[in-house]
DOGULO-340921 format. One record per residue: y, z, x of N, C-alpha, C, O in turn; residue in three letters. Coordinates in steps of 0.02 Angstrom, whole numbers, padded with zeros to 5 digits, always signed. Layout:
N
YZXYZXYZXYZXALA...
# end
This chain:
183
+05741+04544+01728+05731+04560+01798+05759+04630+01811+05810+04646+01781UNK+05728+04676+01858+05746+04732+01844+05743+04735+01947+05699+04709+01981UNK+05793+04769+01968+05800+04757+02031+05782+04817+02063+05744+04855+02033UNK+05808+04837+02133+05793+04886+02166+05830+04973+02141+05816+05033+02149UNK+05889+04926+02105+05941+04958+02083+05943+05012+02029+05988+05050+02013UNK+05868+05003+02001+05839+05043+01939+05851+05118+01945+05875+05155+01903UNK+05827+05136+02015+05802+05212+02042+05861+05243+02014+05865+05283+01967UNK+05910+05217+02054+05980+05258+02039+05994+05253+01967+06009+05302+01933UNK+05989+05189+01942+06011+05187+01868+05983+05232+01807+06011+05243+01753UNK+05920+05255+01831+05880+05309+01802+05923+05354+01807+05958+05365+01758UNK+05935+05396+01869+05971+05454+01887+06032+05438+01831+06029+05468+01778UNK+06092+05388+01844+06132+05389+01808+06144+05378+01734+06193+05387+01698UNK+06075+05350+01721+06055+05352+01634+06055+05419+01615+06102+05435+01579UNK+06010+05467+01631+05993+05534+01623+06055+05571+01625+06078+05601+01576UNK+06087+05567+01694+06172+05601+01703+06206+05589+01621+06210+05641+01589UNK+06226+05536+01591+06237+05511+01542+06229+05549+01491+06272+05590+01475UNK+06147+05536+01445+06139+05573+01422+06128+05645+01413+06121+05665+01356UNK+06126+05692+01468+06132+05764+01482+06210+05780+01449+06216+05814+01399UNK+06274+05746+01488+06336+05756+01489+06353+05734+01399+06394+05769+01369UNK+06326+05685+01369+06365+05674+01316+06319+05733+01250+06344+05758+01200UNK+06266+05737+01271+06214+05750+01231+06230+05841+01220+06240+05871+01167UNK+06228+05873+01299+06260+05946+01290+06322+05964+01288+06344+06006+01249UNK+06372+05915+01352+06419+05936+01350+06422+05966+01406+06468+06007+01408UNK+06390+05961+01455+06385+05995+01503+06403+05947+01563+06385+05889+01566UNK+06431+05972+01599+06442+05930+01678+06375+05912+01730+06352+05957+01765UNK+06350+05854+01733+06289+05845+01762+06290+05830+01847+06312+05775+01863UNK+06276+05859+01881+06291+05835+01962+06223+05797+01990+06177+05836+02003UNK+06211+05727+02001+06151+05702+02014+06171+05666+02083+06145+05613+02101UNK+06222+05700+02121+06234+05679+02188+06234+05729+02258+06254+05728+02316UNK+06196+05779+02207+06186+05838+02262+06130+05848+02277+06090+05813+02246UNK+06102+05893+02324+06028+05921+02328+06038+06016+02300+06083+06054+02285UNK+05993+06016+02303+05989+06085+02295+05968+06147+02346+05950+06205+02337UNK+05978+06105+02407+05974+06138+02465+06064+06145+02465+06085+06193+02498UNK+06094+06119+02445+06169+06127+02442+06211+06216+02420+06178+06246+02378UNK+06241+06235+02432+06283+06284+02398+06304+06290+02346+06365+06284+02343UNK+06275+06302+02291+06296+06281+02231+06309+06354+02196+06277+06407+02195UNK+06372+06333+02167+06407+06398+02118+06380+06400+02088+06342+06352+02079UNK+06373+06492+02028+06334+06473+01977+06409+06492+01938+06408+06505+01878UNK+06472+06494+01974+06531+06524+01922+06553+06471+01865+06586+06495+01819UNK+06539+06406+01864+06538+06346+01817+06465+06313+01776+06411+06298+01802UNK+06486+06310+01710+06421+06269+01697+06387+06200+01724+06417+06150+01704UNK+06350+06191+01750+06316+06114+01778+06267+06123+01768+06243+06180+01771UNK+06230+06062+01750+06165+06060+01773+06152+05994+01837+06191+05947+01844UNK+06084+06006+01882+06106+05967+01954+06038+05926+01926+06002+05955+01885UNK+06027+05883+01939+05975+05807+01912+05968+05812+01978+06018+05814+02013UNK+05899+05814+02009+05879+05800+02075+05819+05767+02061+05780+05792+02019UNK+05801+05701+02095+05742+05652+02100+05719+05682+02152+05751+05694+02203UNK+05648+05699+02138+05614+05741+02204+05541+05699+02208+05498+05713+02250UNK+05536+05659+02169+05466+05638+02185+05479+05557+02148+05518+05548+02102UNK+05438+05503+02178+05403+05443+02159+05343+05438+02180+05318+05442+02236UNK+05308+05425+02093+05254+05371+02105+05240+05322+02079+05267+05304+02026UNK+05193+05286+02110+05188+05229+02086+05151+05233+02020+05113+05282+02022UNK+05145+05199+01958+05121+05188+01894+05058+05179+01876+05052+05122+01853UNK+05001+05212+01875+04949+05157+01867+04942+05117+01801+04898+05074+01805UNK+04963+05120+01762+04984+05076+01719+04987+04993+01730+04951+04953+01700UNK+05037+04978+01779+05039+04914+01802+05024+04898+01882+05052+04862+01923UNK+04957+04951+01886+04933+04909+01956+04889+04853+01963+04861+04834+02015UNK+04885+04818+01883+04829+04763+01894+04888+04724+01863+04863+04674+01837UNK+04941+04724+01855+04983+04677+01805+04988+04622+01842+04981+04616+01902UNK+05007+04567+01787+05009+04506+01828+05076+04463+01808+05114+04453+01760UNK+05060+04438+01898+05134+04381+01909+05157+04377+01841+05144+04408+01789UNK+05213+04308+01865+05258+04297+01814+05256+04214+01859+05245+04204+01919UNK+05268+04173+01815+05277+04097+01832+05378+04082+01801+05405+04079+01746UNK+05398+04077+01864+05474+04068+01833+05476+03988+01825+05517+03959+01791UNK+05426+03959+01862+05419+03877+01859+05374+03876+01851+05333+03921+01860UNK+05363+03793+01818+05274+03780+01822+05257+03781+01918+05197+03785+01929UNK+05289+03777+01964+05285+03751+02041+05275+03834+02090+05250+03840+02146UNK+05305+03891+02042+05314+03949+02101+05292+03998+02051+05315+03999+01994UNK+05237+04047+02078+05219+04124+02051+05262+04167+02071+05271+04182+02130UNK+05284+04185+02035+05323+04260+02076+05263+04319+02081+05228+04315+02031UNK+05242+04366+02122+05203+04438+02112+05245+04480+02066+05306+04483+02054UNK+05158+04529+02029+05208+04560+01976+05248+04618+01991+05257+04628+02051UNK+05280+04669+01940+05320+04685+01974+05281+04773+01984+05233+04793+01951UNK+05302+04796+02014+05297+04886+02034+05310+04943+01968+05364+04957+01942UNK+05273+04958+01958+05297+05002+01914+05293+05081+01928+05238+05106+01942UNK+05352+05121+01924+05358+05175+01956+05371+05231+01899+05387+05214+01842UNK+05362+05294+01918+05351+05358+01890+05398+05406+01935+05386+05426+01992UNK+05461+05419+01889+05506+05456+01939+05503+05550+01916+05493+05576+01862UNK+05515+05578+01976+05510+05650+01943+05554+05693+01972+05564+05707+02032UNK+05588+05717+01905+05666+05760+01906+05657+05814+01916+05601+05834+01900UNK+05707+05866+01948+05697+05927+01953+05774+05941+01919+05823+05931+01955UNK+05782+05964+01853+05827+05986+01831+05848+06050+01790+05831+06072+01736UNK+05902+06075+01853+05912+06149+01844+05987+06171+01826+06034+06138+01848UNK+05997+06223+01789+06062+06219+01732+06086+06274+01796+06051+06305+01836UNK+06137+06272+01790+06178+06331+01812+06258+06345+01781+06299+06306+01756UNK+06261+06415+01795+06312+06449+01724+06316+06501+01777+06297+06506+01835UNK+06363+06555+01712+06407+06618+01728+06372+06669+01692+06386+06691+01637UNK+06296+06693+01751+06242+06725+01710+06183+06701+01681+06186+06640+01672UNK+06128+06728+01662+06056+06707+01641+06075+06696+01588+06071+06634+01586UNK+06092+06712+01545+06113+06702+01475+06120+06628+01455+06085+06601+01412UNK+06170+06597+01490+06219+06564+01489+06164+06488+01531+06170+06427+01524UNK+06128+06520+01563+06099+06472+01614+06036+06458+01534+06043+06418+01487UNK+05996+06492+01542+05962+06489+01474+05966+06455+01411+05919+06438+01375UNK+06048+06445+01397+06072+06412+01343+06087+06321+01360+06095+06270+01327UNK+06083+06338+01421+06093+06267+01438+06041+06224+01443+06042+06166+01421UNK+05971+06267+01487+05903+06256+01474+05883+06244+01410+05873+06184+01401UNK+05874+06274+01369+05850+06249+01299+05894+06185+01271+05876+06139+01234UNK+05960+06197+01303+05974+06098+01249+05961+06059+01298+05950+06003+01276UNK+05954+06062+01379+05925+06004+01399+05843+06004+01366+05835+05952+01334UNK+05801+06034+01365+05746+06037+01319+05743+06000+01240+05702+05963+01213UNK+05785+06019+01225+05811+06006+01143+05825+05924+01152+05804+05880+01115UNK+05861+05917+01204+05892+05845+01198+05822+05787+01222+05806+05736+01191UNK+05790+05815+01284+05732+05766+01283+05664+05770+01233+05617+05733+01247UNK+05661+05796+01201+05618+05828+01132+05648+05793+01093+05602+05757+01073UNK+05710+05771+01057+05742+05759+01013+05749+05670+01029+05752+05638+00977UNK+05751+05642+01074+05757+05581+01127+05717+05571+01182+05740+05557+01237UNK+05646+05579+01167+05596+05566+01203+05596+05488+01223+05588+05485+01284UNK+05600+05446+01204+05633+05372+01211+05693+05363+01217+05728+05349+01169UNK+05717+05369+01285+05810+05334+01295+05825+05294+01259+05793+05242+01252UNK+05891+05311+01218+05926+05257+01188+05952+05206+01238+05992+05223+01281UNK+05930+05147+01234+05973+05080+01272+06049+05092+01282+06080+05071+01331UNK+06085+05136+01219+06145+05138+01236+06182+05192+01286+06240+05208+01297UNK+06126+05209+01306+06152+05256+01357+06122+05241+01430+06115+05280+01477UNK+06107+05180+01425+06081+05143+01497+06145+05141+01540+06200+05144+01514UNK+06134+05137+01619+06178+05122+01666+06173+05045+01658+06126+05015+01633UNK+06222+05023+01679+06219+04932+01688+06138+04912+01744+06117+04855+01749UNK+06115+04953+01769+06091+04933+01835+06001+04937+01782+05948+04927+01813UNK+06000+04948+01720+05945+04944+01658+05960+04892+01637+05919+04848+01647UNK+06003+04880+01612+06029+04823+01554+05975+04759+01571+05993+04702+01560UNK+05935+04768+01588+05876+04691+01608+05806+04732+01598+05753+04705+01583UNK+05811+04772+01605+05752+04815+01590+05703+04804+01524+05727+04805+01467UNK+05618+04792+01539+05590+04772+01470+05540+04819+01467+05484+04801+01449UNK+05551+04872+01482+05509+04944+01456+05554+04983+01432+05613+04977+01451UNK+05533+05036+01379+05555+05089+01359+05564+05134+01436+05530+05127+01487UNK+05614+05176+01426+05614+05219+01471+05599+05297+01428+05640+05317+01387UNK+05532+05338+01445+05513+05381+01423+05540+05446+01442+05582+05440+01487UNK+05531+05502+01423+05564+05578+01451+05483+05608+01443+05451+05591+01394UNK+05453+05652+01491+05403+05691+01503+05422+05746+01510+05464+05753+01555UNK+05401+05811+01472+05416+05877+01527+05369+05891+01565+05323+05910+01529UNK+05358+05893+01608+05291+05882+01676+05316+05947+01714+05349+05948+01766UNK+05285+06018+01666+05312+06063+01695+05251+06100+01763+05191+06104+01748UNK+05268+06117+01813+05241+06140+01885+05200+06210+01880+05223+06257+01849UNK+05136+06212+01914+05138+06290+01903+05196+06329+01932+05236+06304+01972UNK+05197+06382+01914+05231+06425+01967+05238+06426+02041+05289+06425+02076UNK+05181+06427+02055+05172+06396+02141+05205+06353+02165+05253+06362+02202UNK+05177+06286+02142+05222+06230+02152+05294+06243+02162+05326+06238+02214UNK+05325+06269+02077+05382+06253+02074+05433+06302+02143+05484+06291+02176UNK+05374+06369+02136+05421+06410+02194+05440+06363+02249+05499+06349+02262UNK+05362+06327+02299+05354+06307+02330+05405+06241+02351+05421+06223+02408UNK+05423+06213+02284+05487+06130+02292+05544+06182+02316+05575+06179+02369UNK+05552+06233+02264+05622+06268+02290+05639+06301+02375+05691+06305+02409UNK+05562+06320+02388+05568+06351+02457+05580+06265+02520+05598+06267+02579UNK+05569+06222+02493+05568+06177+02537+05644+06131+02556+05648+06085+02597UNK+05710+06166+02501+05767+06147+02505+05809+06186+02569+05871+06191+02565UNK+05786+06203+02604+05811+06247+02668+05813+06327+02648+05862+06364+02656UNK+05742+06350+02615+05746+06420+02591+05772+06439+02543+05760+06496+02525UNK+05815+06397+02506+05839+06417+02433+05773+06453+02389+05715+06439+02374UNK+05822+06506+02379+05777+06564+02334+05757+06529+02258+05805+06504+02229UNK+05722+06527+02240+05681+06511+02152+05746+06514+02118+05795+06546+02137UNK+05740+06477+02068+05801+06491+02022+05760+06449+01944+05716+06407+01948UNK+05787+06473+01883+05755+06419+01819+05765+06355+01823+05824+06341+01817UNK+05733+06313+01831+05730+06257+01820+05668+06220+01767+05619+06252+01748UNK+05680+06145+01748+05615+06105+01707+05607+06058+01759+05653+06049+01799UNK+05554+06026+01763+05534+05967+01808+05544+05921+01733+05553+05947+01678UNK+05539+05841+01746+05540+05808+01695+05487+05748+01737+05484+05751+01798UNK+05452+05704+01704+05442+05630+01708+05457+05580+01663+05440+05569+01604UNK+05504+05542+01719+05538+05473+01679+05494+05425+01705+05474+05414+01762UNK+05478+05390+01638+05426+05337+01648+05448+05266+01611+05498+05266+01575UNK+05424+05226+01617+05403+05174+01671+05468+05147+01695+05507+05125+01653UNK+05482+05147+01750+05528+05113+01781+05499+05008+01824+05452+04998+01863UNK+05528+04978+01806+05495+04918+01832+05561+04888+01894+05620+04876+01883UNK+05524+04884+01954+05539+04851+02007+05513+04753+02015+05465+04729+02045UNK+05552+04729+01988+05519+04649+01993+05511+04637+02069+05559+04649+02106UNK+05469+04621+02086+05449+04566+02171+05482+04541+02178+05509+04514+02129UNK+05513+04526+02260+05553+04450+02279+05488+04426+02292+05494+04365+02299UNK+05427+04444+02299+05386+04369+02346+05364+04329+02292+05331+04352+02245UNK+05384+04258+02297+05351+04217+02250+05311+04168+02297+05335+04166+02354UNK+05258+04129+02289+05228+04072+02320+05231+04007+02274+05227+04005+02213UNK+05239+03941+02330+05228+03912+02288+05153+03879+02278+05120+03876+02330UNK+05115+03847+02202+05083+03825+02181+05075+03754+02144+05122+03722+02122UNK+05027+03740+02143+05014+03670+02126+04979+03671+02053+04921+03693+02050UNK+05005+03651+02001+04969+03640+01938+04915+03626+01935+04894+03604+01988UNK+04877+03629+01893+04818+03608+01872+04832+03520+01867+04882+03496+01840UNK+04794+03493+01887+04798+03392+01842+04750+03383+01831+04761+03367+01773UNK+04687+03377+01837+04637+03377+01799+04573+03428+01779+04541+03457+01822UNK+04561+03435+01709+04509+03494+01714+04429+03447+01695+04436+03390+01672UNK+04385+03464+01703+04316+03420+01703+04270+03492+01685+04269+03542+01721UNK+04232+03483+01620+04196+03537+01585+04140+03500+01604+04156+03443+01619UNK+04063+03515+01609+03995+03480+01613+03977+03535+01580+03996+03593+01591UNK+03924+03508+01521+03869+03542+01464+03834+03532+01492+03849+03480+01521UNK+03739+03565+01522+03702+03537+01543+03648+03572+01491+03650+03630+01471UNK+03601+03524+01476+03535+03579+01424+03509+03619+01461+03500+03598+01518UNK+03486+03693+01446+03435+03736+01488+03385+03711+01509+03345+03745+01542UNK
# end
C-alpha cells in the first residue's frame, strides 16, 4: 500500500541520494523564489510539476476480500527542478555534472535509499532527465517572483503509486451457467 505520503517521500528519497551520493547539502524545503546564497554549496530539489501516469490509467482494482473491490490506484509522474548552487560557475558546474553522473549511474533508486513513507512501494522508482527548452526553462524561473535564470536540470521521477481509499462492496459470483447452441 503506498499512501498519500509518497509525494514527499520522493522528494526525501532524492534529498538522500543527492547528499550521500555527492556530498553535497540538498535543500528540498525551499522554493526558489526564496533568497538563496550562492556563498555555500547546495543543491535546492524543487517539485514543480505532477502528472498523472498514463501508464496506469486503465489499471485495475485490487480485491483485499473476496466481499470488497478496492479502485486501482493513481499513478503519478513527478517533475524536479534541480539547481546546484556554489562559490562561482565553476563550482556550480561541478556540482551539476555529479548530480548528472549520479542519476546516469542510478537510473533505478536503490530501495536502500527510500524514505520510510516508500518502504510499501511496488514499482521501481525511475530517474528521467526531462530536460526544458530554453524557453520553458527561462520561463519556470521567471515565474518564482522574477528570479533571474540560473543552471539548472529538470528531472522525471517515475512511477509513483497512490493506492485508493474507495472500495465497494460486492457479491461473488455462485453460480456460472455456459449454453452451447449449434449454428
Amino acid at each position: 500500500m503506498s499512501g498519500f505520503t509518497v509525494v514527499s517521500g520522493v522528494t526525501r528519497t532524492l534529498a538522500n541520494v543527492l547528499t550521500a551520493v555527492t556530498g553535497v547539502d540538498v535543500e528540498a524545503d525551499r522554493s526558489p523564489a526564496e533568497n538563496i546564497s550562492d556563498a555555500a554549496s547546495m543543491i535546492l530539489l524543487y517539485l514543480y510539476r505532477v502528472e498523472q501516469s498514463p501508464y496506469f490509467v486503465n489499471a485495475e482494482g485490487s480485491r483485499p476480500s473476496p466481499n470488497v473491490l478496492r479502485d486501482p490506484p493513481i499513478g503519478l509522474n513527478l517533475f524536479y527542478l534541480i539547481a546546484p548552487f556554489g562559490n562561482g560557475q565553476l563550482q556550480i558546474q561541478l556540482t551539476l555534472g555529479d548530480i548528472i553522473r549520479t542519476f546516469h549511474d542510478m537510473p533505478v533508486i536503490d530501495p536502500a535509499f527510500y524514505h520510510t513513507a516508500l518502504q510499501d512501494t511496488t514499482e521501481e522508482l525511475r530517474m528521467i532527465l526531462n530536460p526544458l527548452p530554453m524557453q520553458e526553462m527561462t520561463e519556470l524561473w521567471r515565474s518564482f517572483n522574477e528570479r533571474s535564470y540560473r543552471l539548472a536540470l529538470t528531472y522525471e521521477a517515475s512511477v509513483v503509486l497512490i493506492d485508493s481509499g474507495a472500495t465497494r462492496a460486492v457479491r461473488p459470483v455462485e453460480e456460472r451457467r455456459v449454453a452451447v447452441a449449434p449454428w
